[in-house]
N, C-alpha and C positions, 0 to 999 in steps of 0.2 A: 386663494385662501391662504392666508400667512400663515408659516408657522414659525412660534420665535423662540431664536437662539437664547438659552441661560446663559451659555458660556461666551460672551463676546470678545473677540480677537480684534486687534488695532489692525486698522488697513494700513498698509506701507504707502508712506507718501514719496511724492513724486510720481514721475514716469511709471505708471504700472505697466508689465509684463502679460501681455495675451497670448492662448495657446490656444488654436482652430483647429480641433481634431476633422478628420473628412473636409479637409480644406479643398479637395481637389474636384467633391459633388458642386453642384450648384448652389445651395445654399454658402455653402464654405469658399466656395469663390467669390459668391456678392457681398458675404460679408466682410473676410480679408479685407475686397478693394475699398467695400466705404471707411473700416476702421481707419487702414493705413492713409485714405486719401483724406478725411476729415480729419482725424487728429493724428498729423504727423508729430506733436510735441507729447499730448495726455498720455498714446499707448506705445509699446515697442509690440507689432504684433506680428505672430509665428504663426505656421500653418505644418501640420504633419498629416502624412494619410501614406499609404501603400507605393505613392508615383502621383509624381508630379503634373501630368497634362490632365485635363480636364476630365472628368469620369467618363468613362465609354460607352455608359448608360446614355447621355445625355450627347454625344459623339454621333453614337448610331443613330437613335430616332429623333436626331435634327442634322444629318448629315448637310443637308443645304439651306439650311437656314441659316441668315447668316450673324443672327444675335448669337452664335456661337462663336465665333471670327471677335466677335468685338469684345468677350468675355477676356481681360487680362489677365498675363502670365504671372507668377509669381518667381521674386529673384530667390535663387538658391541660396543663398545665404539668413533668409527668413523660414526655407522650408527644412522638414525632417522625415526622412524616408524611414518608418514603422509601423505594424501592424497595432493597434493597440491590446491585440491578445498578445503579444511579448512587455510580460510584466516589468519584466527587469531592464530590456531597453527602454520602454514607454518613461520608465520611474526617474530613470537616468537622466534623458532628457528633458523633462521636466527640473529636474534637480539642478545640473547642470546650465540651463538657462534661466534659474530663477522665477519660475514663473508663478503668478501669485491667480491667475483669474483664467479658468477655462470653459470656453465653448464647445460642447461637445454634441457633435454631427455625424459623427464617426456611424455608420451603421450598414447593416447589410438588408435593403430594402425586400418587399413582397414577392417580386420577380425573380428573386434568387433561386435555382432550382436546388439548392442543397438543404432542407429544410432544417438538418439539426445544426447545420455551419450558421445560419440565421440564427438558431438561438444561441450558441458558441459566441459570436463574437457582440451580440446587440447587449449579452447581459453579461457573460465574464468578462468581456472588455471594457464594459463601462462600469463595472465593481473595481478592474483596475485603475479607472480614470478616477471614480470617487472616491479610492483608497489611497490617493496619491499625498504624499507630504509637503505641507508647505502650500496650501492650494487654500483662499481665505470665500473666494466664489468661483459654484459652478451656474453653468447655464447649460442645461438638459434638453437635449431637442428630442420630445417625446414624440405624439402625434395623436391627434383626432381621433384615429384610429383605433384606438383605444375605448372609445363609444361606438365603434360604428356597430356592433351587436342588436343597437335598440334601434337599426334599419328595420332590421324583422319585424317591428312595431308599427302600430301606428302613435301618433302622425305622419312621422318619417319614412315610413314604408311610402304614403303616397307622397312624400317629399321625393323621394327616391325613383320612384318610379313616374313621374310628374302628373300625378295626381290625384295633387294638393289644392283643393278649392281655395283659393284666395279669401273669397266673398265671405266663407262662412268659417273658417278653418285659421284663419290667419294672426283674429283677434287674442285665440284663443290660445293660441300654440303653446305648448309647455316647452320651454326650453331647458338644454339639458345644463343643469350646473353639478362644479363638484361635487360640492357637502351632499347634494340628495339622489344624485344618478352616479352610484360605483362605476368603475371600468367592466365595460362589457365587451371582450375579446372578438374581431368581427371575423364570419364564418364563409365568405365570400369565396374564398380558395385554401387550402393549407397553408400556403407563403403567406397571404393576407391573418391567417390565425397565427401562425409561427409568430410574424410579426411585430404584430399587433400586442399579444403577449409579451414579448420581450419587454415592450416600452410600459407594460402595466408591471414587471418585474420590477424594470428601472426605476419606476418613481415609489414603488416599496421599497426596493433600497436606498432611495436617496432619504424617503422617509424616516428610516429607521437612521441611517447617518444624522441627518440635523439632532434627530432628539439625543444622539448620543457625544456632539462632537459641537466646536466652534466653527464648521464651515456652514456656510448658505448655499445652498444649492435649489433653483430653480428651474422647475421642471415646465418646457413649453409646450402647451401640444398644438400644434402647428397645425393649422390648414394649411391647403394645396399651394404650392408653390410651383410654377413651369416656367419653363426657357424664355415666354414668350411675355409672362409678367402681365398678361390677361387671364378673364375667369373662366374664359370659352364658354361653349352652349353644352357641358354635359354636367351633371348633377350635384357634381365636385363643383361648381358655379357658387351655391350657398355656402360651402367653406373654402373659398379660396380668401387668400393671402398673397397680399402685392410687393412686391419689392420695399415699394415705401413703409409699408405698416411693418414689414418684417425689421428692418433698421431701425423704424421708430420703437421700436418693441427692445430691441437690444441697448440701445440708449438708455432707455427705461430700467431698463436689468443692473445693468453695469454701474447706473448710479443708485441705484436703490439702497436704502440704508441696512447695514451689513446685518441688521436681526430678521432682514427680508427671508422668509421661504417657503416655497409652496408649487403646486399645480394649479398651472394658471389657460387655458381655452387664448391660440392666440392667431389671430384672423383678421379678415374687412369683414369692415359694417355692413352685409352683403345682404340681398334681398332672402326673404324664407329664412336666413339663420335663426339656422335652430341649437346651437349651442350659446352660453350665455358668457358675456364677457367683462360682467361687472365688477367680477373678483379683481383681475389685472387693471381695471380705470380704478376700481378702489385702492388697492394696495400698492401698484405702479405708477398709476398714471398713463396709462396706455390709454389713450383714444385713439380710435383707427380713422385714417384718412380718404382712406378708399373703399369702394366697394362696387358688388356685379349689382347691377342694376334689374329689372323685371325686362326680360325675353319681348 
């Protein structure tokens, strides 16, 4: 769902300047490599998070898997060791590197068992990434999650619980879009609420920044992304998101015309999808090229 900028700011031409906040998660890792490996002339692209080796979320439960071995390193001369709750460092280097366009991944996921440190760094950290100067596009990695509330519902209750009659249920489905289904905080666990909040915090404020500022900020809410870049057989299967759709999605972002902004549902074309993803092919251009197929 666009929303557009009154105040429009000229993009810097040339080589634009990338900043990969949470470069060190998963998503921040696959994206780094395809920026830097597809357009070594378009971006100069950075990566900043806490430490540099690959998240230890993702460490531990894939210890012997070995699409984790194959995930590449990043040269220190591209990365920057900061929390993005230190406003003052975070600003700095940003400032210092020039950077004109950030992706921001940066978060402290469900699982975390410090609940009020989850909302610490999901929502003051990313008011300092959205406050930063000199920054002309964000890309906001929100998340789904943000809807999962209307699971308690049906249809999605027996989406969720798998069953979902195809036969009679399937034609009908209401799918969830922005303009008519608000963010509904999901109740699954406190980390899952914590969360999930946060990222409904984040896209109010990125909200209230567009209407007041010349940045574009793009808010994604992301289906399931895993190590293994399949949908697997659990329920997360209807919102996943494939490696290739997530790339093609940021492609989409990055050239969008700078009056671009909004919350945008971003996923495969997956079997049961039940959130709706007309807004991002309208206003982006996103078509999704993958998707979980029917069990």
């Amino acid at each position: 769902m666009t929303e557009i900028n009154k105040n429009k700011c000229e993009v810097p031409s040339g080589q634009q300047r990338i900043l990969i906040t949470g470069v060190s998660g998963l998503m921040g890792r696959i994206l780094f490599n395809y920026l830097t490996e597809k357009y070594p002339t378009k971006y100069q692209v950075f990566g900043i998070d806490q430490h540099l080796n690959i998240s230890t979320r993702y460490q531990s439960i894939n210890i012997d898997n070995i699409k984790i071995k194959s995930i590449s390193s990043i040269s220190t001369d591209k990365f920057f060791q900061c929390d993005i709750t230190d406003r003052t460092k975070l600003h700095q280097i940003i400032q210092e590197q020039k950077i004109e366009i950030i992706i921001h991944l940066a978060a402290l996921l469900e699982n975390y068992t410090d609940i009020d440190k989850i909302s610490h760094v999901n929502i003051d950290g990313t008011k300092n990434i959205f406050e930063a100067a000199g920054i002309h596009r964000i890309i906001y990695a929100s998340s789904v999650m943000t809807v999962f509330g209307y699971i308690t519902q049906e249809p999605y209750l027996s989406i969720f619980h798998d069953t979902f009659d195809d036969a009679t249920m399937l034609e009908s489905l209401q799918k969830i879009t922005i303009k008519d289904y608000p963010p509904l905080a999901d109740i699954q666990s406190p980390g899952c609420t914590a969360y999930s909040q946060s990222k409904i915090i984040g896209e109010q404020m990125a909200t209230d920044i567009v209407k007041n500022s010349s940045k574009s900020i793009i808010c994604a809410r992301f289906g399931s992304i895993n190590i293994d870049d399949q949908p697997g057989k659990t329920w997360l299967r209807h919102v996943w998101c494939s490696y290739r759709d997530l790339c093609s999605f940021i492609d989409k972002a990055l050239e969008a015309p700078q009056y671009i902004s909004g919350i945008y549902f971003i996923m495969s074309n997956n079997y049961r999808l039940w959130v709706d993803l007309d807004d991002a092919k309208q206003d982006l251009g996103f078509v999704p090229q993958d998707g979980a197929e029917k069990l």
